[in-house]
C-alpha positions in Angstrom: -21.5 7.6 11.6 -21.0 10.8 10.1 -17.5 11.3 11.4 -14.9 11.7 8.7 -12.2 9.2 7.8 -9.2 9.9 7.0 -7.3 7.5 4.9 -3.9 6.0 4.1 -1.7 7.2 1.4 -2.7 3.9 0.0 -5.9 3.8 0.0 -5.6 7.5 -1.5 -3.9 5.7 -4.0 -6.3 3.2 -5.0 -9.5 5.3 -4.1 -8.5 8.9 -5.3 -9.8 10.3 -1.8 -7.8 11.3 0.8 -10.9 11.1 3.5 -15.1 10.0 3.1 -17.7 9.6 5.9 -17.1 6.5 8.2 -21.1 6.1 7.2 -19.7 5.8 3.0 -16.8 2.9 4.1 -19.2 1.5 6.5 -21.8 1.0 3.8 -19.1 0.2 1.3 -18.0 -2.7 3.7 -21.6 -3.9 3.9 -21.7 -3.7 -0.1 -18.6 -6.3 -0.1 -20.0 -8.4 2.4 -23.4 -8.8 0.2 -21.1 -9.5 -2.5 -19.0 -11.9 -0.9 -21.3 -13.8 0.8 -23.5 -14.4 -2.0 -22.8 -18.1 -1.8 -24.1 -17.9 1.7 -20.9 -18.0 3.2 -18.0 -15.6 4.4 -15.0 -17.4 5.0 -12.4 -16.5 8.1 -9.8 -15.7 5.9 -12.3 -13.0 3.8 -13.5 -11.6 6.9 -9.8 -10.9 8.3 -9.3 -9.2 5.2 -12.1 -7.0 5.7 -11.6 -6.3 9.7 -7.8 -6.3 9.3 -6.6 -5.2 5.6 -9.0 -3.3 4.3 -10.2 -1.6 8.0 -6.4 -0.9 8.2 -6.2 0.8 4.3 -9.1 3.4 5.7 -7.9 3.9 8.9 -11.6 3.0 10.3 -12.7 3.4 13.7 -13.3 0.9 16.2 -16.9 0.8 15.7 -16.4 0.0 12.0 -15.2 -3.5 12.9 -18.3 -3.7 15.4 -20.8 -2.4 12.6 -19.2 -5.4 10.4 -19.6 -7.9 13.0 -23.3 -7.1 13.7 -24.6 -7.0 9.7 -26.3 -9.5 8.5 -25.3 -9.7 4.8 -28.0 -12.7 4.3 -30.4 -10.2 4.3 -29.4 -7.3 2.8 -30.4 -5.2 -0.1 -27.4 -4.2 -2.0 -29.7 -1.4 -3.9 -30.0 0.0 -0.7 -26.7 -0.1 0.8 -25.3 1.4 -2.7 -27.9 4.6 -2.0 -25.5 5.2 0.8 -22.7 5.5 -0.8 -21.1 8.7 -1.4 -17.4 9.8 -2.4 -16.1 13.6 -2.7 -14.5 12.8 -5.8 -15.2 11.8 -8.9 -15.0 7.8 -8.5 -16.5 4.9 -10.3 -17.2 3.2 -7.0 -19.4 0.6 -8.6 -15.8 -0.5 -10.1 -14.1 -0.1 -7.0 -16.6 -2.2 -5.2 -16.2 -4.7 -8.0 -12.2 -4.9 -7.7 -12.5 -4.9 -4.2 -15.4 -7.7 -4.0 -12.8 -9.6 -6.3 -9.5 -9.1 -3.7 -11.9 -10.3 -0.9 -13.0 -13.2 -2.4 -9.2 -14.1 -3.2 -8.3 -13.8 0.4 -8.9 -17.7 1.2 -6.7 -18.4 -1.8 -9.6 -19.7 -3.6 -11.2 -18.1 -5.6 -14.0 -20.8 -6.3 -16.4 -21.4 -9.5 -19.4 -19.8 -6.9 -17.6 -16.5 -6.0 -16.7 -16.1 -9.9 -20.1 -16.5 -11.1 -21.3 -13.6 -8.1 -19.0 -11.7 -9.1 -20.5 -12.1 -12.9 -23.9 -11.6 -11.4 -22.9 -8.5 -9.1 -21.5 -6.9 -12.2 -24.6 -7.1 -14.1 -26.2 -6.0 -10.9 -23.8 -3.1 -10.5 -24.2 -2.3 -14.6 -20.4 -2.9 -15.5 -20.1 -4.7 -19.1 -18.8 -8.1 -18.8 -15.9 -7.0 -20.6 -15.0 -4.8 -18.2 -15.5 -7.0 -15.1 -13.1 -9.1 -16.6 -10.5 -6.0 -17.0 -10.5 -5.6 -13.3 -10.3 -9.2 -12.7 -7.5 -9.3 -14.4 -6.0 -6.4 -13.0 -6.2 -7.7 -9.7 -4.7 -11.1 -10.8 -1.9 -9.3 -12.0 -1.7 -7.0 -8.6 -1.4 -10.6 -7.0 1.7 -11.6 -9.0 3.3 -8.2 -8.2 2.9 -9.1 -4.8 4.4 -12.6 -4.4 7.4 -11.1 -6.4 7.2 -8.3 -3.9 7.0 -10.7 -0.9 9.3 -13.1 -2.3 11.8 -10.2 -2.5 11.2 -8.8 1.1 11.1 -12.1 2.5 11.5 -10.8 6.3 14.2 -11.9 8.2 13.7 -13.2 11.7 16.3 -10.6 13.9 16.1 -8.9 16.6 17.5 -5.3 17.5 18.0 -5.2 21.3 21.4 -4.9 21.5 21.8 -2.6 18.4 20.1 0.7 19.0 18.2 2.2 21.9 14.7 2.9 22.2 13.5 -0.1 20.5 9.8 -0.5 19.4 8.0 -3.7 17.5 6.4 -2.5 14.1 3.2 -3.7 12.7 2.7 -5.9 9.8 2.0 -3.0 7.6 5.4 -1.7 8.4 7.6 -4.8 8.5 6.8 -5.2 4.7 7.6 -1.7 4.2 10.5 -1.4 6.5 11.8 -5.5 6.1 12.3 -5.6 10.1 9.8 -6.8 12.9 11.6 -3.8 14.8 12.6 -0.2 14.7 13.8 3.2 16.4 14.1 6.4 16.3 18.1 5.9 15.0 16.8 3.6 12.5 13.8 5.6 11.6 16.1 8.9 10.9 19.4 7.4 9.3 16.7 5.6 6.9 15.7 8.8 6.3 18.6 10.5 5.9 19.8 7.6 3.2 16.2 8.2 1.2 17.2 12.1 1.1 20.8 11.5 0.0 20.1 9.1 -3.1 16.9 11.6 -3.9 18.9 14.1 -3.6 21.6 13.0 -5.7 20.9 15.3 -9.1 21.1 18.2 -6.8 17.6 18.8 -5.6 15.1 16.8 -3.5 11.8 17.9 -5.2 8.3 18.6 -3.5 6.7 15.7 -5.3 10.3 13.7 -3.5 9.2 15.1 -0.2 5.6 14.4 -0.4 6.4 10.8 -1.2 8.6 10.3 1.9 6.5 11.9 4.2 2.7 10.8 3.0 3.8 7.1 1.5 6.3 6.1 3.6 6.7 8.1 7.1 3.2 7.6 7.6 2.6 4.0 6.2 5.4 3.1 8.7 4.3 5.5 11.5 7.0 7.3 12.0 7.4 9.8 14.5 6.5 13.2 13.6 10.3 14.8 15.2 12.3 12.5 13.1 9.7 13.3 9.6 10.8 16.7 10.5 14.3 16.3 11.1 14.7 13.9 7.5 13.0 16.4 5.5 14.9 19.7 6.9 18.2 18.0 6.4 21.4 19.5 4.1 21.1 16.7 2.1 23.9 18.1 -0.4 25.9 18.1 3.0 25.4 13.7 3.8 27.6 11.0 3.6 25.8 8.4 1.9 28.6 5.4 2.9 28.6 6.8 6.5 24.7 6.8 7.0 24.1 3.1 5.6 27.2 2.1 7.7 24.4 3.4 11.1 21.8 0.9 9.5 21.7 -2.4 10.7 21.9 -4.0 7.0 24.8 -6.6 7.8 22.1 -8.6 10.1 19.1 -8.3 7.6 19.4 -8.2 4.2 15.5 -8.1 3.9 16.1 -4.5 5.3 19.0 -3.6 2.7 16.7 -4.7 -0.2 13.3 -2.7 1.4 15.5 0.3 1.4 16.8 0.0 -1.9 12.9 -0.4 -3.4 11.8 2.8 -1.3 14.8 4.9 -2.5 13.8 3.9 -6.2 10.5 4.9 -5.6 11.1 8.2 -3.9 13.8 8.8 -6.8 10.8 8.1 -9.5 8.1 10.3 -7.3 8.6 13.1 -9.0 8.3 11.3 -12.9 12.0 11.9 -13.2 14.8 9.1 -12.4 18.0 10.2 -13.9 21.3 8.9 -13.8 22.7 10.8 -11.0 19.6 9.1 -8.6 20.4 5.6 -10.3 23.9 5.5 -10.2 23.2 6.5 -6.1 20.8 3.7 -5.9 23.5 1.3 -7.1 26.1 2.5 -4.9 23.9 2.0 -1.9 22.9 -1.4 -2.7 26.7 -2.1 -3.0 27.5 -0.8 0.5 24.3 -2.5 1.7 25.8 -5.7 -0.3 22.4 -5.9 -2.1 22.9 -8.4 -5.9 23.1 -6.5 -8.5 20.2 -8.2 -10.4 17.8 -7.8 -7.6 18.7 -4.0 -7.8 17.4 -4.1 -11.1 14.3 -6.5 -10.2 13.4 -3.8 -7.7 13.5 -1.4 -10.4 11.4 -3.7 -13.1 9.0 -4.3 -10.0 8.4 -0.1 -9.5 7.5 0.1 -12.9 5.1 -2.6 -13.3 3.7 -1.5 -9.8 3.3 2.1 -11.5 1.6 0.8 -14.5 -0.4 -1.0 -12.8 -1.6 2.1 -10.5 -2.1 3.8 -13.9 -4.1 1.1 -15.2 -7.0 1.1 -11.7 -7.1 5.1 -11.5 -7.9 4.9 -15.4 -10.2 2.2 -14.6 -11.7 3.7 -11.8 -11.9 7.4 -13.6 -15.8 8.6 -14.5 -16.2 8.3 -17.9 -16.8 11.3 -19.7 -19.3 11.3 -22.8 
């Protein structure tokens, strides 16, 4: 299990490491599991979340799921498993395990009077002040609101593309909410693209930290082939028609799609800590082709900030403290 792993943009995100050893996530699994099923009990819906979400955020091999099937978290010693932990970067994992413990228990949608005094208990365990457990409590009580207004938003539309491009492939879960369609193609995958580059592009440049967005949080998350990553980024974007591309998109048959582009192209615009009113005034004339409301334009916008804030708010929390 020494393998490495290399994981999501997401988890990146969250974890501060692009990769760890499968034997760290695999022991950090077992560490949520002891956690979790402190009341003598994992629910379905908590395991799922392990085997599906969070094996899905690392990118974990198929014996991880197997390795998580087979433990026997009734008898585990959580001082033990935690001796196995090791990051490359500086994290405060015992946090991480904490917030994460936390989302797990959620995953039922209740969060029950047992699982909150575990978590009290594991905290104490772990050595994180009570204060402090209660910070990241909250924090992922407020990641959950973010996401119902997200998912509200991005409600996804039941269409299908057949008869509207060629080479037609169904998208994952992951991607659906990212992309607001159950399928894509390589058309859709590069005029997307091409629309991204054009409203980042509108104040005359497409900056690296732009690019790196595009290709690391949202090529990948939505697996986009390498070719047409290639192709978006090496385009004349000075040299695109912004009405012309959206007017390739299929966003007359699914508005769910109109409103995911508009929330990517904001947060590609605001990659690079700069948003000014050239990108937002191309933002707005996108959703208007797209015929995307005004006010959920600037909902989108209210909910990239608060998702930023909130990104802030766990690497902060998750940071090593220095003395």
């Amino acid at each position: 299990m020494g393998a490495l792993l290399k994981v999501s943009s997401a988890a990146k995100e969250i974890y501060g490491c692009s990769e760890s050893t499968e034997e760290t996530w695999v022991n950090y699994a077992f560490a949520l599991m002891s956690i979790a099923g402190a009341d003598d009990e994992i629910s379905d819906a908590e395991m799922k979340w392990l085997l599906e979400d969070f094996s899905e955020l690392i990118n974990a091999h198929e014996n991880f799921g197997s390795a998580i099937k087979n433990f026997d978290y009734r008898k585990a010693d959580l001082h033990d498993i935690l001796s196995k932990i090791e990051f490359k970067v500086k994290i405060n994992y015992k946090r991480a395990l904490l917030y994460d413990s936390i989302k797990m228990s959620h995953a039922d949608n209740n969060y029950s009077e047992d699982e909150r005094e575990a978590v009290k208990m594991f905290s104490e365990m772990l050595e994180i002040p009570e204060y402090m457990a209660k910070t990241i409590e909250g924090l992922v009580n407020t990641e959950k609101s973010i996401e119902a207004t997200r998912r509200s938003i991005f409600e996804l539309d039941d269409k299908k593309l057949t008869d509207f491009s060629n080479s037609i492939r169904r998208t994952t879960k992951l991607v659906q909410h990212a992309y607001g369609l159950q399928e894509t193609s390589d058309e859709i995958d590069l005029n997307y693209g091409y629309a991204l580059m054009s409203i980042a592009g509108a104040d005359g440049v497409v900056s690296d930290d732009e690019k790196e967005w595009y290709k690391y949080n949202f090529a990948n998350i939505s697996q986009i082939p390498d070719h047409i990553v290639q192709k978006v980024l090496e385009v004349d974007f000075s040299n695109l028609d912004l009405n012309e591309i959206l007017n390739k998109l299929p966003h007359e048959m699914s508005l769910s799609f109109s409103k995911t582009l508009i929330y990517n192209s904001i947060k590609m615009s605001r990659a690079d800590g700069d948003y000014p009113l050239e990108e937002r005034e191309a933002v707005k004339e996108a959703a208007a082709i797209m015929g995307v409301p005004a006010n959920i334009t600037n909902t989108l916008d209210y909910l990239t900030d608060a998702e930023e804030k909130v990104n802030q708010m766990r690497r902060t929390l998750f940071s090593i403290d220095e003395k």
